[in-house]
C-alpha positions as CSV (number, residue, x, y, z in Angstrom):
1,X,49.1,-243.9,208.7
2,X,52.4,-245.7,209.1
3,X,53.2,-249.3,208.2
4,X,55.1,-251.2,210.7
5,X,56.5,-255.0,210.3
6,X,58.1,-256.9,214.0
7,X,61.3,-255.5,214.3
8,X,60.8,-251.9,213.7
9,X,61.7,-249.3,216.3
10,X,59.2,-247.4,217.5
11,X,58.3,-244.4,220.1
12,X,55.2,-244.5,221.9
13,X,52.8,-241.7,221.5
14,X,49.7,-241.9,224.1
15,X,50.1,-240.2,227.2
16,X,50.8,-243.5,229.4
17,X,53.8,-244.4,228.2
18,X,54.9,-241.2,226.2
19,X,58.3,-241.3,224.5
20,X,59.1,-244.3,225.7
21,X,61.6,-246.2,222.5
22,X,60.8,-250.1,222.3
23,X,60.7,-253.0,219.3
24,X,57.7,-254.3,217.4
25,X,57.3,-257.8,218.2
26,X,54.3,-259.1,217.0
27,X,50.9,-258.3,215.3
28,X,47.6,-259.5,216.6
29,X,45.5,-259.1,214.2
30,X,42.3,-259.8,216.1
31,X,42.8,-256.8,218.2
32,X,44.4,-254.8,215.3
33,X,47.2,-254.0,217.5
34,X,51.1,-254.7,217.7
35,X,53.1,-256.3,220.7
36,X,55.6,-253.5,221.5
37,X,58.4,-254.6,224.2
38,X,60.4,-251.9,226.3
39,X,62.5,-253.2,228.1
40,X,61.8,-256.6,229.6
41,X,57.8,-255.2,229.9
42,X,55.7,-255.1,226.9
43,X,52.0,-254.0,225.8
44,X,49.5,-253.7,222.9
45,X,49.5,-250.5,220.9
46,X,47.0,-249.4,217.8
47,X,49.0,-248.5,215.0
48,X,48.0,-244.7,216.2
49,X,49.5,-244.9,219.4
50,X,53.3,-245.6,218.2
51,X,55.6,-243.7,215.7
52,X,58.8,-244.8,213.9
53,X,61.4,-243.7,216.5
54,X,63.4,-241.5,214.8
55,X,66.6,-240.1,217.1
């Protein structure tokens, strides 16, 4: 699995969403997810749902 740290790029990998490029934010480690923002919007991923974006 990939490590991540706020500030990465990244490329979202489940369908709702898919391909979409946005910027680690924040990791809440509760949920065991990170804050990705796109744009001005922004959601919870699992580390499985999100790849380093690489263009």
């Amino acid at each position: 699995m990939e490590e991540f740290q706020v500030g990465d790029t990244v490329q979202i990998t489940r369908a709702v969403g898919l391909g979409q490029v946005g910027t680690v934010v924040w990791w809440y480690a509760d949920r065991e997810q990170w804050l990705v923002r796109i744009g001005t919007a922004q959601d919870y991923y699992r580390p499985d749902e999100i790849t380093h974006f690489r263009p």
